[in-house]
The first five atom37 places (N, CA, C, CB, O) and aatype in JSON, in Angstrom:
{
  "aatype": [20, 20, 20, 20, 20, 20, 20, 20, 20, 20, 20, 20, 20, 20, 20, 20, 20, 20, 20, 20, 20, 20, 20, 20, 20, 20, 20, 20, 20, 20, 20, 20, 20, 20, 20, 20, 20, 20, 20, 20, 20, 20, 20, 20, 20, 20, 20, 20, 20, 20, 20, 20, 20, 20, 20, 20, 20, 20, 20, 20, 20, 20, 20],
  "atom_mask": [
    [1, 1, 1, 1, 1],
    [1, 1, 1, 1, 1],
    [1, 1, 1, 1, 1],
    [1, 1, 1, 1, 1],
    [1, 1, 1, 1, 1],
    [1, 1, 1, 1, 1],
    [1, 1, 1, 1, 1],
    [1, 1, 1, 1, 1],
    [1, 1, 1, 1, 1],
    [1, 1, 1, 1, 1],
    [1, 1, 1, 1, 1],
    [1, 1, 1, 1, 1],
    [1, 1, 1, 1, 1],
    [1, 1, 1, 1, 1],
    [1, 1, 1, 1, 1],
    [1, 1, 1, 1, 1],
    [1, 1, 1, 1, 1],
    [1, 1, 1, 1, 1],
    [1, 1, 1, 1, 1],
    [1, 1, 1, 1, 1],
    [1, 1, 1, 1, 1],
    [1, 1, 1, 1, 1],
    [1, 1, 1, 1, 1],
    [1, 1, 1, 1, 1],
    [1, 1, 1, 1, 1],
    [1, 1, 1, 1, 1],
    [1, 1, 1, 1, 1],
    [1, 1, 1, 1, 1],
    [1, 1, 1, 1, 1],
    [1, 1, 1, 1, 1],
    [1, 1, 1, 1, 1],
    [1, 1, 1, 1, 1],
    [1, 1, 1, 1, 1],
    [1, 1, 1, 1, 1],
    [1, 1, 1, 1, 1],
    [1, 1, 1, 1, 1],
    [1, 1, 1, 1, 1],
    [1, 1, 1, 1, 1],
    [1, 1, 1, 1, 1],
    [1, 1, 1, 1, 1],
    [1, 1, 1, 1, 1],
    [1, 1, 1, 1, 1],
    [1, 1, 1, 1, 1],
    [1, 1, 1, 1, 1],
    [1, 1, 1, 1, 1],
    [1, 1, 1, 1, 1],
    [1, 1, 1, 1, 1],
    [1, 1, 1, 1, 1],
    [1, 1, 1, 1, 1],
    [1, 1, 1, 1, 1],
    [1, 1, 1, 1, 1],
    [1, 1, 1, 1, 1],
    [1, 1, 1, 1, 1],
    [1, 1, 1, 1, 1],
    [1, 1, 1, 1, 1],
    [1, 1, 1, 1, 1],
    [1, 1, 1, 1, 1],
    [1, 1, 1, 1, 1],
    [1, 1, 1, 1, 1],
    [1, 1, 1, 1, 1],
    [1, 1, 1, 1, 1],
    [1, 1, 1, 1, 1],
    [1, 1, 1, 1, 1]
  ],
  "atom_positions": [
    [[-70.73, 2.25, 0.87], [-70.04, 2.73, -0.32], [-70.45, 1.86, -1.5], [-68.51, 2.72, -0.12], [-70.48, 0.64, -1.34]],
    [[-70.78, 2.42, -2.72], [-70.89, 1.52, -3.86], [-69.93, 0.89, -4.52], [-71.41, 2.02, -4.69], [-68.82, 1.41, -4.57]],
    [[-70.21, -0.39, -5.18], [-69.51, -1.25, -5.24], [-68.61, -0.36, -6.88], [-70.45, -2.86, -5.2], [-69.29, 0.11, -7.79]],
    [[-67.45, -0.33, -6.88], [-66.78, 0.31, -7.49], [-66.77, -0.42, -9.34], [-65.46, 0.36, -6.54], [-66.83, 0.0, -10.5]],
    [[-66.67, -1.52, -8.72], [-67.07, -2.37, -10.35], [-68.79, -1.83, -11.34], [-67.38, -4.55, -9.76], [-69.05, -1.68, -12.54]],
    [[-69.5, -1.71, -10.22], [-70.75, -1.18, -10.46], [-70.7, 0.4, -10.86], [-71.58, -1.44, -9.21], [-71.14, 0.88, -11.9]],
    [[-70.22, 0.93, -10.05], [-70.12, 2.19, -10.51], [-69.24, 2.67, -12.22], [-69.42, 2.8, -9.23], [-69.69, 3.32, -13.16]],
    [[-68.14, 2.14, -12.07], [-67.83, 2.04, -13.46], [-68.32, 1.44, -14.79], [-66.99, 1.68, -13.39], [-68.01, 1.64, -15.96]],
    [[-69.2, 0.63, -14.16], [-70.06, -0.28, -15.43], [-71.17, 1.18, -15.48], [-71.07, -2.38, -14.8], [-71.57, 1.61, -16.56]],
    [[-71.37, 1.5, -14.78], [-72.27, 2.74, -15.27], [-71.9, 3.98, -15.72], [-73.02, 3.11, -14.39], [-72.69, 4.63, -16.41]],
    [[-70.93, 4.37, -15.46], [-70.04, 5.41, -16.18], [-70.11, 4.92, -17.31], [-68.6, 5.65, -15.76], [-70.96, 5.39, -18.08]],
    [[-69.38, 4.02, -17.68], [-68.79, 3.54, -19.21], [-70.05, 3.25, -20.41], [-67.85, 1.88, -18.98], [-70.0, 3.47, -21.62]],
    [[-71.3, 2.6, -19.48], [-72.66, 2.53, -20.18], [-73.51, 3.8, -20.5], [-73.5, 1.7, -19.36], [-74.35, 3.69, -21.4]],
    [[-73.36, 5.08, -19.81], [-73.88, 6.18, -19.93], [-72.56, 6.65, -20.94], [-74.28, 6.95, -18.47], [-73.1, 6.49, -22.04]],
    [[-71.47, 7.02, -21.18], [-71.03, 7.29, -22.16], [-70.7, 6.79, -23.55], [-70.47, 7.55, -21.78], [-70.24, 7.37, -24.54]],
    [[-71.09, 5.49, -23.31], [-70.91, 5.07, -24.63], [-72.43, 4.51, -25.26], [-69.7, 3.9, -24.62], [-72.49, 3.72, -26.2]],
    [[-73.51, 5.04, -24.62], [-74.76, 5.08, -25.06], [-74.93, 5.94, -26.19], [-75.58, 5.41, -24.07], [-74.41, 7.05, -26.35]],
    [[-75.91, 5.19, -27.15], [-75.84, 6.52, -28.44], [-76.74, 7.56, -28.01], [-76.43, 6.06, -30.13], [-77.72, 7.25, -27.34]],
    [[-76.52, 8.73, -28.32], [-77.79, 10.31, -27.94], [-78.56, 9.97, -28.8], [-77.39, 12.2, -28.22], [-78.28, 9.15, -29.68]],
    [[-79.78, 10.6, -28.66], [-80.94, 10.95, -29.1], [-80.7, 11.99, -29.53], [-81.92, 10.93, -28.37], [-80.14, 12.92, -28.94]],
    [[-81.28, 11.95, -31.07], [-81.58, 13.31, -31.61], [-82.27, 14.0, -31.09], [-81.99, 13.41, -32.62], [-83.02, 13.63, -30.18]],
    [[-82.22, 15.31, -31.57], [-83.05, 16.61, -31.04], [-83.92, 16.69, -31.96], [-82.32, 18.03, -30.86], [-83.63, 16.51, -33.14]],
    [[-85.49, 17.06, -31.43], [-86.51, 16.95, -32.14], [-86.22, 17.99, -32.85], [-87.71, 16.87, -31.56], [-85.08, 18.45, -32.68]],
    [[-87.09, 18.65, -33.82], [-86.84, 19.76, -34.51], [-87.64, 20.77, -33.84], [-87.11, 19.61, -35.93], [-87.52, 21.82, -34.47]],
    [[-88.32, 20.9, -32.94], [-88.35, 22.36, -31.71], [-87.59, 22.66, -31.12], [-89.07, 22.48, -30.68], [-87.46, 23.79, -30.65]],
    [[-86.57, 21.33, -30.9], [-85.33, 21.52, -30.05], [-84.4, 22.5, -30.93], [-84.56, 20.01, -29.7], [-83.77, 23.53, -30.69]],
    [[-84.54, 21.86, -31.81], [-83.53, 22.34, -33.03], [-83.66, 23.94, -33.1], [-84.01, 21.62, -34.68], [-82.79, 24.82, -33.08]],
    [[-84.77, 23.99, -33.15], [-85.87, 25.62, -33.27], [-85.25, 26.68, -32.64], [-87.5, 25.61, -32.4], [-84.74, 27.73, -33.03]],
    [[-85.46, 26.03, -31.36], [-85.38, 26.87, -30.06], [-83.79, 27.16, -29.69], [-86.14, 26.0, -28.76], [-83.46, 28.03, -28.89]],
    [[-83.06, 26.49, -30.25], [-81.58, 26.48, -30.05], [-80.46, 27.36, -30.86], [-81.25, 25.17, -30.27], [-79.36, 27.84, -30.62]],
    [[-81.43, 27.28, -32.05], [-80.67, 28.17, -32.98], [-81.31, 29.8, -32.81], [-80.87, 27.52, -34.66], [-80.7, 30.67, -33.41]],
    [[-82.59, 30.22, -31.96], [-83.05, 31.02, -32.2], [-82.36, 31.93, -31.27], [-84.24, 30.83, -32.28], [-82.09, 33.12, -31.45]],
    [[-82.02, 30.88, -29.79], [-81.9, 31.14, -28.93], [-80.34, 31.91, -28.85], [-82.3, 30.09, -28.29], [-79.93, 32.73, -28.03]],
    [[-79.6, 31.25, -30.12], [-77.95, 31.26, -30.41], [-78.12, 32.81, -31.06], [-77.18, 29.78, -31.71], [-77.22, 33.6, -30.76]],
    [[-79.18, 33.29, -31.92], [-79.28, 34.47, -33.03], [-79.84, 35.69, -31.91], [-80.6, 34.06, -34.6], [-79.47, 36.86, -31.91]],
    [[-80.72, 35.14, -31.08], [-81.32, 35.98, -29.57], [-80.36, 36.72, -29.1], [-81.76, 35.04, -28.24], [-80.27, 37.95, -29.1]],
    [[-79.76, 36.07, -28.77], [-78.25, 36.77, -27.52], [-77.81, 37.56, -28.08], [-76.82, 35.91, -27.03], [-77.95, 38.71, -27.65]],
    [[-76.97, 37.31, -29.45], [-76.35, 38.34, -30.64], [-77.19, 39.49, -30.93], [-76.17, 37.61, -32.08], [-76.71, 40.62, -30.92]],
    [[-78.65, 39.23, -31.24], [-79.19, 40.6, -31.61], [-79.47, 41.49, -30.96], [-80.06, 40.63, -32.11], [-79.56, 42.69, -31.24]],
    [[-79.71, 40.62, -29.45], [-79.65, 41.43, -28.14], [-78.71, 42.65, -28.11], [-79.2, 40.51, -27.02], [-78.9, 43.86, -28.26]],
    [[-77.37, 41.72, -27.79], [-76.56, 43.04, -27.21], [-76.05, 43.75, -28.36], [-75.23, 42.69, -26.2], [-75.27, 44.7, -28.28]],
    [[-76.63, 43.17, -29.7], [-76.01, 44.28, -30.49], [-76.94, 45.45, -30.21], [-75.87, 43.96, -32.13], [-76.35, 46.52, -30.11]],
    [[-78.32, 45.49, -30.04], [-79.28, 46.35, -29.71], [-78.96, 47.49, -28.07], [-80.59, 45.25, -29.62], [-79.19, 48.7, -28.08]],
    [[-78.66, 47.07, -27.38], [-78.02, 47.66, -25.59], [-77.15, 48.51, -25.66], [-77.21, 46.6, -24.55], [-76.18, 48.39, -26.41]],
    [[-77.33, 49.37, -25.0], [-76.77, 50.86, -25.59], [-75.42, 50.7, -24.56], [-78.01, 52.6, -25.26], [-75.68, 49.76, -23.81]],
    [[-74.59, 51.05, -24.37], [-73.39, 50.77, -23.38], [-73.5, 50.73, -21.73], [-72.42, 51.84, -23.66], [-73.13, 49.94, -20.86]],
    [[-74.24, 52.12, -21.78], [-74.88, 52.03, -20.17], [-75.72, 51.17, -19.7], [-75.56, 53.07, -19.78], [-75.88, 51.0, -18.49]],
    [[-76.53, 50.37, -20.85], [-77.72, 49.36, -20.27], [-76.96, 48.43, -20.27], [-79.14, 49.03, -21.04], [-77.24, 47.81, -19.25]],
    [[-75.84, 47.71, -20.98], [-75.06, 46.78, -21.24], [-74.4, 46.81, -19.64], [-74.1, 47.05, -22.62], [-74.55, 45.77, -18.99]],
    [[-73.63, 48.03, -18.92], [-73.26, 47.99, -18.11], [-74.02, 48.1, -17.28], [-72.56, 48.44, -18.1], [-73.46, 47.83, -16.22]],
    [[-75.31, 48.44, -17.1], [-76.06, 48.18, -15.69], [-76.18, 46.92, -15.24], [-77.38, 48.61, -15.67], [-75.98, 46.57, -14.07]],
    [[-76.76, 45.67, -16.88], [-76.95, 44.33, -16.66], [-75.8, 43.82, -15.9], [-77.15, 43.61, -17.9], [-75.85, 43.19, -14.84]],
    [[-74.75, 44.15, -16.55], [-73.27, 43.77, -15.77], [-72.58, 43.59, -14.05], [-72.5, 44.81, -16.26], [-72.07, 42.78, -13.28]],
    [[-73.01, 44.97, -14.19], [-73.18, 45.07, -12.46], [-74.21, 44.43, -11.48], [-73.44, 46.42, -12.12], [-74.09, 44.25, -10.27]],
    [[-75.45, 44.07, -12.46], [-76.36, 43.65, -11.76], [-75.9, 41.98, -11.35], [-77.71, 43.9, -12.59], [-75.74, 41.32, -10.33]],
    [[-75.81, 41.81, -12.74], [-75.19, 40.42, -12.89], [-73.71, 39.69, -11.83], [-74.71, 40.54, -14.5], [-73.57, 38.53, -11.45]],
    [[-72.99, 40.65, -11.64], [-71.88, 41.18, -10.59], [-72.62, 41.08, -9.43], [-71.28, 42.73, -10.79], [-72.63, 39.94, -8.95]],
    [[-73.17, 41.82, -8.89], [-73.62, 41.54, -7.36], [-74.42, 40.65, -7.27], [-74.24, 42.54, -6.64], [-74.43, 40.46, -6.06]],
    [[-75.34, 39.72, -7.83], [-76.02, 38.54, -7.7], [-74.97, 37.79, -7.95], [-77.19, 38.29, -8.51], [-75.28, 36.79, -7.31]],
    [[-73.87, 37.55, -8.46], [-73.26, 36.97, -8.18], [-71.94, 36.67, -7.2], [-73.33, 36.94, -8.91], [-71.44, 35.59, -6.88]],
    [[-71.62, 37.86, -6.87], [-70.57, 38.34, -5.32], [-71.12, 38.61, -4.43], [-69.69, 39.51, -5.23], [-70.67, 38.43, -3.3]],
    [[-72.58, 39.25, -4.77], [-72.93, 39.22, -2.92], [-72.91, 40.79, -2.88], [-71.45, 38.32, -1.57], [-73.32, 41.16, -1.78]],
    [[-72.65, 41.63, -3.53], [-72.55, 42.93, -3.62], [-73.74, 43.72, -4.18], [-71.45, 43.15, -4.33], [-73.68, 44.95, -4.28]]
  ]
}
C-alpha cells in the first residue's frame, strides 16, 4: 500500500500546480468544435436526429 503521506503530497502538488495555457490551435479547435455541435443539430432533420439517438442508445445499453 502507498505510503499515505506520499500520496497526499501528490494530490495537493498536482492541484495546486499552475496549468498551462492552451496554445492557440488548442484554442482553434475548441471553439470550433463548441460552434460544430450547434450547427450540426441545428442542420438534422428530426428522424436523423432520432436515428443517431437510438443508435447512440444501443451502443450504449447493449440493445
Amino acid at each position: 500500500m502507498a505510503d499515505l503521506n506520499s500520496m497526499a503530497f501528490r494530490v495537493m502538488q498536482h492541484a495546486t500546480e499552475p496549468r498551462e495555457k492552451p496554445t492557440p490551435a488548442q484554442v482553434s479547435g475548441r471553439n470550433g468544435g463548441l460552434k460544430g455541435g450547434k450547427a450540426r443539430a441545428e442542420k438534422l432533420t428530426p428522424e436523423k436526429r432520432s436515428e443517431i439517438a437510438r443508435k447512440a442508445a444501443a451502443a450504449r445499453w447493449g440493445h
